[in-house]
C-alpha positions in Angstrom: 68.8 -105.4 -18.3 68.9 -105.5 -14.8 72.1 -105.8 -12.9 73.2 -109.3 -11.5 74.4 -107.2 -7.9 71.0 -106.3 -7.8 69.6 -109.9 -8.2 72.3 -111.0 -5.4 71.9 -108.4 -3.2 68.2 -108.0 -2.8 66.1 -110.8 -5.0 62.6 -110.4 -3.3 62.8 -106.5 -4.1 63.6 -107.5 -7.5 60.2 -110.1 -7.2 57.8 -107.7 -5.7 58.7 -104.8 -7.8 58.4 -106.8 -10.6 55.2 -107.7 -9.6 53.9 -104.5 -10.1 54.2 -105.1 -14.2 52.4 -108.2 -13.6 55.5 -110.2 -14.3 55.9 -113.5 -12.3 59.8 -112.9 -11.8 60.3 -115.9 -8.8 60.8 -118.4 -11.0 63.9 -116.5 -13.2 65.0 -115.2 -10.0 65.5 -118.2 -8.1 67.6 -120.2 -11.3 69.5 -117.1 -11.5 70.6 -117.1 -8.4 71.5 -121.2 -8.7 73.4 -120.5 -11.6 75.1 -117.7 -9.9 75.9 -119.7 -7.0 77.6 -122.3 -9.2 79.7 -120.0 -11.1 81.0 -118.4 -8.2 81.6 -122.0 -6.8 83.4 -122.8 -10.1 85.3 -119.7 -9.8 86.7 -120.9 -6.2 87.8 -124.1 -7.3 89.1 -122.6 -10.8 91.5 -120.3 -8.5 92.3 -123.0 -6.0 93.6 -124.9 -9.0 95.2 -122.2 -10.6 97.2 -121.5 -7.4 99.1 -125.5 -7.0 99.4 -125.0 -10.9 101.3 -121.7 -9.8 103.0 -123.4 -6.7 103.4 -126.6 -8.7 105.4 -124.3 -11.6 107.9 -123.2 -8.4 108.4 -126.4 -7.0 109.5 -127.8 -10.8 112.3 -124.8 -11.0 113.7 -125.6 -7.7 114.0 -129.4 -8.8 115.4 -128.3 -12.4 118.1 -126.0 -10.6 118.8 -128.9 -8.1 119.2 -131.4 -11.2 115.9 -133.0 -9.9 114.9 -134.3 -13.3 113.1 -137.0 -12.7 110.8 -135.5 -10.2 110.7 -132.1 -12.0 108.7 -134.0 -14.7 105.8 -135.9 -12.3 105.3 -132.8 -11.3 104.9 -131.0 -14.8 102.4 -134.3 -15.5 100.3 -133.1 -12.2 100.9 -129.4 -13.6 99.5 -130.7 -17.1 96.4 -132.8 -15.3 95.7 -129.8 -13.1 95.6 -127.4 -16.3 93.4 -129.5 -17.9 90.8 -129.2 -14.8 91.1 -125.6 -15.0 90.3 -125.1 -18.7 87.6 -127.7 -18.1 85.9 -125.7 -15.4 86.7 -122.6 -17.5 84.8 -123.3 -20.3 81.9 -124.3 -17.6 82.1 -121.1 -16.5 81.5 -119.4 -19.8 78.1 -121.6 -19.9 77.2 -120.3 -17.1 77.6 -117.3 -17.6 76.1 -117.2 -20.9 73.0 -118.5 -19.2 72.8 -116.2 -16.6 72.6 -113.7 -19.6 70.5 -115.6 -21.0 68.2 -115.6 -17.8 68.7 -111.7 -17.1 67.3 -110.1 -20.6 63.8 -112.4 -19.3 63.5 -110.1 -16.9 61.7 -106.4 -17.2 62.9 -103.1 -16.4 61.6 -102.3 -12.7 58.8 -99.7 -12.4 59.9 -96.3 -10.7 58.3 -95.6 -7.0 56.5 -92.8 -8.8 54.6 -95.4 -11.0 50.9 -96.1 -10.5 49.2 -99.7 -9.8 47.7 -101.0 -12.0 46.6 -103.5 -14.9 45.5 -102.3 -17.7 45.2 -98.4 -19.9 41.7 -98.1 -17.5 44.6 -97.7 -14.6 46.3 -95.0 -15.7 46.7 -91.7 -14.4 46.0 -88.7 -16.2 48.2 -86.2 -14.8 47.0 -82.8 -16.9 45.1 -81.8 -19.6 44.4 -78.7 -22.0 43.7 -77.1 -25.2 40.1 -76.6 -26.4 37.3 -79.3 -27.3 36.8 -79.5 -31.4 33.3 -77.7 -32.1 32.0 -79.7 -35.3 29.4 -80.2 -37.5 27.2 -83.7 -37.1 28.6 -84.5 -40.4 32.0 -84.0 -39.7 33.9 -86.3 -41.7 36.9 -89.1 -40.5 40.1 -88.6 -41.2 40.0 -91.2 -44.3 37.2 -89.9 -45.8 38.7 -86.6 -45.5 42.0 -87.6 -47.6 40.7 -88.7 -50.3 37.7 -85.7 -50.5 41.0 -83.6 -50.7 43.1 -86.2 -52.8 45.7 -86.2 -49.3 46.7 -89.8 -49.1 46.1 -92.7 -51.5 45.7 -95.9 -49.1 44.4 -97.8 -51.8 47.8 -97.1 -54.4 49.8 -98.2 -51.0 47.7 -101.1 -50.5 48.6 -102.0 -54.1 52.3 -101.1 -54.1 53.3 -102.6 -51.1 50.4 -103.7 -48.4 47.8 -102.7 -45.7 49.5 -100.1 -43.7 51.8 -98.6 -46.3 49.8 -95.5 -47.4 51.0 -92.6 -50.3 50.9 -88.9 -49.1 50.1 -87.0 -52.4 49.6 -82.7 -52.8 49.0 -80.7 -49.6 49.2 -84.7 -47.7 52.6 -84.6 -48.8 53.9 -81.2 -47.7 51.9 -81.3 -44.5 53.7 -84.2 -43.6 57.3 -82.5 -44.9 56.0 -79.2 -42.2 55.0 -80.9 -39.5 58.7 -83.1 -39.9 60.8 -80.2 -40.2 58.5 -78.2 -37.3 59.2 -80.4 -35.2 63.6 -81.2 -35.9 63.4 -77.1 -35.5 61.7 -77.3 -31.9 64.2 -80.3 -31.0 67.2 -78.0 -32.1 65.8 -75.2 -30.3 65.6 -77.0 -27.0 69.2 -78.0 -27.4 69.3 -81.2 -29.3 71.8 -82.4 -31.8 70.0 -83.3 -35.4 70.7 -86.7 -36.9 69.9 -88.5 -40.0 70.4 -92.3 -38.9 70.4 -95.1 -40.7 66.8 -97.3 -40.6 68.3 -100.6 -41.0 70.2 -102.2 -37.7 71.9 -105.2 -36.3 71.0 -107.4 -33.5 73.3 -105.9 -31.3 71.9 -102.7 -31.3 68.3 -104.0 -31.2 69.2 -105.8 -28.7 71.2 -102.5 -26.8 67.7 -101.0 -26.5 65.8 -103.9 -25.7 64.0 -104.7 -29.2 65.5 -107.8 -29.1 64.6 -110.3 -27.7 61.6 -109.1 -26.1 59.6 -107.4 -29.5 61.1 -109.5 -32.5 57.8 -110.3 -33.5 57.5 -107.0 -34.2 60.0 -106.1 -36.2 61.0 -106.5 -40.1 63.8 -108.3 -40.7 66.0 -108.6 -43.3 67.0 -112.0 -43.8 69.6 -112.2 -46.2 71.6 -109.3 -44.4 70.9 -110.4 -41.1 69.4 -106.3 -40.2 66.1 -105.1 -38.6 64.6 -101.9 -39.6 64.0 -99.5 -37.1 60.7 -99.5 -34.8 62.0 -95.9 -33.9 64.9 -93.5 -34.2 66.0 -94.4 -30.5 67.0 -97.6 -31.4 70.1 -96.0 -33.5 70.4 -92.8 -31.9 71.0 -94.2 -28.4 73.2 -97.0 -29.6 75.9 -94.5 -30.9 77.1 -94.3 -27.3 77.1 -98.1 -27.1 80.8 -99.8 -25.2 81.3 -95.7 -25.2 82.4 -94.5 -21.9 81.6 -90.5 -21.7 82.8 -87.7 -19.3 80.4 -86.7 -16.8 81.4 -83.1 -18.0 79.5 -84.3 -21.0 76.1 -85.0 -19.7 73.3 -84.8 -20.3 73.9 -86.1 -24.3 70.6 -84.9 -26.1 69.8 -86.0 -29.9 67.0 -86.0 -32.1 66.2 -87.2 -35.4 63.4 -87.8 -38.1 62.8 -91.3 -39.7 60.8 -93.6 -41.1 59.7 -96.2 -38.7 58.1 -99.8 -39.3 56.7 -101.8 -37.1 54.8 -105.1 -38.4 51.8 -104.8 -35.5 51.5 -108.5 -35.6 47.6 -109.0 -34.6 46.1 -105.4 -34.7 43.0 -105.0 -36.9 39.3 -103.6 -36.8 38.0 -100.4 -36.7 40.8 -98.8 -34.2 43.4 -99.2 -37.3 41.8 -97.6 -39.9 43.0 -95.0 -42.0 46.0 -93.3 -40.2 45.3 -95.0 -36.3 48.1 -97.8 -37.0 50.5 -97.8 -39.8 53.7 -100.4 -40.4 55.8 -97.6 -42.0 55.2 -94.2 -40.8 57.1 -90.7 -39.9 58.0 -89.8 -36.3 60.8 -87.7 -34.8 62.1 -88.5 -32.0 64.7 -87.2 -28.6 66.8 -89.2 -26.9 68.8 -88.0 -23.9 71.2 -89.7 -21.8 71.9 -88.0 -18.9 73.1 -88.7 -14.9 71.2 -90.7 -13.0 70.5 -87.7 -10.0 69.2 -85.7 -12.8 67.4 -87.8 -15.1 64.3 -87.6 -14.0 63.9 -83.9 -14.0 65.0 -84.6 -17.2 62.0 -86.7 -18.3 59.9 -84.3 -17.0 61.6 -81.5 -19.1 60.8 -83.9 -22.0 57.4 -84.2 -21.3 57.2 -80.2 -21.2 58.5 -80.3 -24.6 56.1 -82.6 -26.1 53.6 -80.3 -24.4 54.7 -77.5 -25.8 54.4 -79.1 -29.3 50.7 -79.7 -29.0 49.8 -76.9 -27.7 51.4 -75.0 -30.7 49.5 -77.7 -33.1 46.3 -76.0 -31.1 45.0 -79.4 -30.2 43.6 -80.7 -27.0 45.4 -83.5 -25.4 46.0 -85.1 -21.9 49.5 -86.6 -20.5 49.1 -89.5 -18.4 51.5 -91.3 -16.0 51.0 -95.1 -17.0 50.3 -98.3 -14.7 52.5 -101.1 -14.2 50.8 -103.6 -16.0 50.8 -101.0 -18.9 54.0 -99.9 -19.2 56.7 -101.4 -22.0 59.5 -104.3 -21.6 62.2 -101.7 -20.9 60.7 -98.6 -19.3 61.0 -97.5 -15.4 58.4 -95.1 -15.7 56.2 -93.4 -18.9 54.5 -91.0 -19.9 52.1 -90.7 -23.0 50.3 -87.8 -23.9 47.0 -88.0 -26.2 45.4 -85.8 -28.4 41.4 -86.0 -28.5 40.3 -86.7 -32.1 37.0 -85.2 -32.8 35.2 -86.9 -35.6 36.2 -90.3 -34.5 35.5 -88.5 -30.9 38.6 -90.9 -29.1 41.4 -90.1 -27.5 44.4 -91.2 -29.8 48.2 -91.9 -28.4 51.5 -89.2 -30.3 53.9 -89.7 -28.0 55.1 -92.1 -25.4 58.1 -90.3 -22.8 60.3 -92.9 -21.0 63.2 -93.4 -18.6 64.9 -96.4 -18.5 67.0 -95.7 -15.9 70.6 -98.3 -16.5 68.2 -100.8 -18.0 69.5 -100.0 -21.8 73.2 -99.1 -20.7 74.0 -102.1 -18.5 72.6 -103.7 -22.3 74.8 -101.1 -24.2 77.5 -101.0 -21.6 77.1 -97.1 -22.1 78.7 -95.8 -18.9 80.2 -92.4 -17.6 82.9 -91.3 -15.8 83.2 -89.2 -12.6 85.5 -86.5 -11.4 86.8 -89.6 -9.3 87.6 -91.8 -12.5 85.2 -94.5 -11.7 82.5 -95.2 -14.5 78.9 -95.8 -13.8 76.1 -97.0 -16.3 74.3 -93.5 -17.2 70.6 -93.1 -17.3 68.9 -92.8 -21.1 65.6 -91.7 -21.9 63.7 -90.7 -25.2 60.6 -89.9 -26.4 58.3 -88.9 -29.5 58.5 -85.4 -30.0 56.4 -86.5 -32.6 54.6 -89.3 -34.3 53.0 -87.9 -37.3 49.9 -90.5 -38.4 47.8 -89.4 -35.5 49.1 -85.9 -35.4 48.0 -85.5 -39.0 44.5 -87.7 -38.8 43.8 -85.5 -35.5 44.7 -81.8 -37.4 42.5 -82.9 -40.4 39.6 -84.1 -38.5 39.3 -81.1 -35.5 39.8 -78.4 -38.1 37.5 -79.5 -40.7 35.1 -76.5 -41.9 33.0 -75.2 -45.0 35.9 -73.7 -46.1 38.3 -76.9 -46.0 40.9 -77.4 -43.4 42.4 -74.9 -41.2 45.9 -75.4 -40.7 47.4 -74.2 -36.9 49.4 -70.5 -37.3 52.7 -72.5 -36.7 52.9 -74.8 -39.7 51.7 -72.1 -41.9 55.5 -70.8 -42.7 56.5 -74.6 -43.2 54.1 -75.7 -45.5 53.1 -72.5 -47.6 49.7 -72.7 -47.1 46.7 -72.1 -44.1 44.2 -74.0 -45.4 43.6 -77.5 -47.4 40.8 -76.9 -49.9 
């Protein structure tokens, strides 16, 4: 959410900026700015009144000391008729003010300086790339048809049990998905993050905290009876732990990771660029989150983004990072990174991991501030990031290292899932 001193201070920087998503912000500007107006207008008048109630409450003790009944009671009445005013005006403030919310959480995150113009995906800047080209076979074999050659994952029993999207990992499916999970917790923990196992079932305040709601409802399942969301991602938990938390600056940066299931309905998607493992609703990811000051979280990110490098390089895969455009970026991000892996039977580039900072956007939402040597508090930066997503991770592996001989697994899974090679 952006900040309401922000708004006041500087509302065509807020516009233009804004702009750069591609998001017409004028019109929530300007009646943000009305209703601000008012409040503070009410707020005035709400004093003004409270001070003859104040003056008014004197005035009546002086009388009641001087044996002034008489008079001491029309001024109680104007006391009572002025009190009246005030909770009137006070419960008009608390509609504005809920409307000024209401008005705020319409508006984006504002992109960084550092992010590129653009529309669309074409715009997007692809900062590095590496690893080596797949070498295969004209009849090298998709993903798909490679799962169920090796019996690896059972679309069809999911389809069954449950629905498009919800697939079975069966045999050497199963434990490739258990290495790569555990891999990659070992690589977070090594880089200094605290594991988590969080729950996968939320409120509304805590969707809300990282800017699911209201923004991406339509994408997420919801439990009706309970009144809970299950998690698009293990940020959504993770980061809200430190929601109304106020931490030491001593303490920063906070870095966590965890593994979860996450679901995501992906209202609209279909054709050819879902099949198999391209787009799931319930799949595996692990994720970090950091929260961390604001003069430092940007070298942060780009620590983050090193470590998602590191992990792909490791997996032996070829992959790009790309800075993304304006009009590309998510709801709640100031600046993002995603890095792709090139998947060579389906010869596309396919998305593992998306690297954000939100700057105060979440914790002005969470209310997640720290506090300096000084004792003042100030809304700390967060930022997360997959480190990884496993669907396209797994379909990439199978199909780039497809042989004769079945599929070569890379040399650092090996010890995780007992095995080199799928036959």
């Amino acid at each position: 959410m952006l900040g309401l001193p922000l708004i006041r201070s500087n509302p065509e920087l807020v516009i233009q900026k804004l702009a750069r998503k591609h998001f017409d912000a004028r019109p929530v500007v300007e009646q943000v700015l009305q209703h601000d107006s008012e409040r503070r207008a009410g707020q005035t008048r709400r004093d003004q009144l409270l001070a003859q109630v104040n003056q008014l409450s004197r005035q009546v003790g002086q009388l009641m000391a001087q044996g002034r009944k008489a008079e001491a009671d029309e001024l109680k009445q104007q006391s009572t008729a002025l009190k009246q005013q005030v909770q009137d005006l006070e419960h008009q403030l608390q509609q504005q003010e809920a409307i000024i919310h209401e008005l705020l959480v319409r508006l984006p995150n504002l992109p960084a300086d550092a992010v590129p113009d653009g529309k669309t995906a074409a715009d997007n800047v692809v900062v590095r790339s590496g690893g080596t080209m797949p070498q295969l076979s004209q009849h090298a074999l998709p993903h798909w048809d490679l799962a169920a050659h090796y019996g690896l994952i059972d679309f069809e029993a999911g389809n069954k049990v449950t629905g498009a999207g919800f697939p079975f990992y069966c045999g050497a499916g199963a434990r490739l998905q258990r290495a790569l999970i555990n891999f990659f917790l070992d690589q977070a923990v090594a880089a200094g993050y605290t594991e988590y196992e969080p729950p996968l079932l939320v409120n509304a305040d805590t969707a809300f905290g990282t800017g699911q709601l209201p923004d991406k409802d339509q994408q997420m399942y919801y439990v009706n009876a309970d009144e809970l969301y299950l998690i698009p991602t293990a940020e959504v938990p993770l980061t809200n732990i430190y929601r109304d938390v106020i931490v030491e600056e001593q303490d920063l940066p906070i870095k966590l990771t965890a593994y979860s299931a996450c679901f995501r309905r992906e209202a609209g998607s279909y054709g050819k660029d879902v099949r198999g493992l391209n787009r799931l609703h319930q799949f595996d990811k692990v994720e970090i989150v950091r929260i961390d000051h604001p003069e430092r979280s940007y070298s942060a990110l780009e620590e983050m983004v090193d470590q998602v490098e590191r992990l792909v390089q490791q997996l032996e895969l070829p992959y790009r990072i790309i800075k993304l455009c304006g009009g590309d970026m998510s709801f709640a991000s100031a600046l993002t990174y995603d890095v792709e892996v090139y998947c060579g039977a389906q010869q596309r580039w396919l998305e593992v991991s998306s690297i954000s900072n939100f700057e105060t956007f979440q914790s002005l939402r969470m209310k997640l501030r720290y506090r300096d040597k000084s004792g003042k508090t100030h809304p700390a930066h967060t930022l997360n990031g997959s480190a990884l997503a496993l669907p396209r991770i797994v379909a990439t592996l199978l199909e780039n290292n497809q042989g004769p001989e079945g599929i070569r697994l890379p040399a650092c899974l090996h010890p995780y899932a007992g095995f080199d090679t799928i036959r």
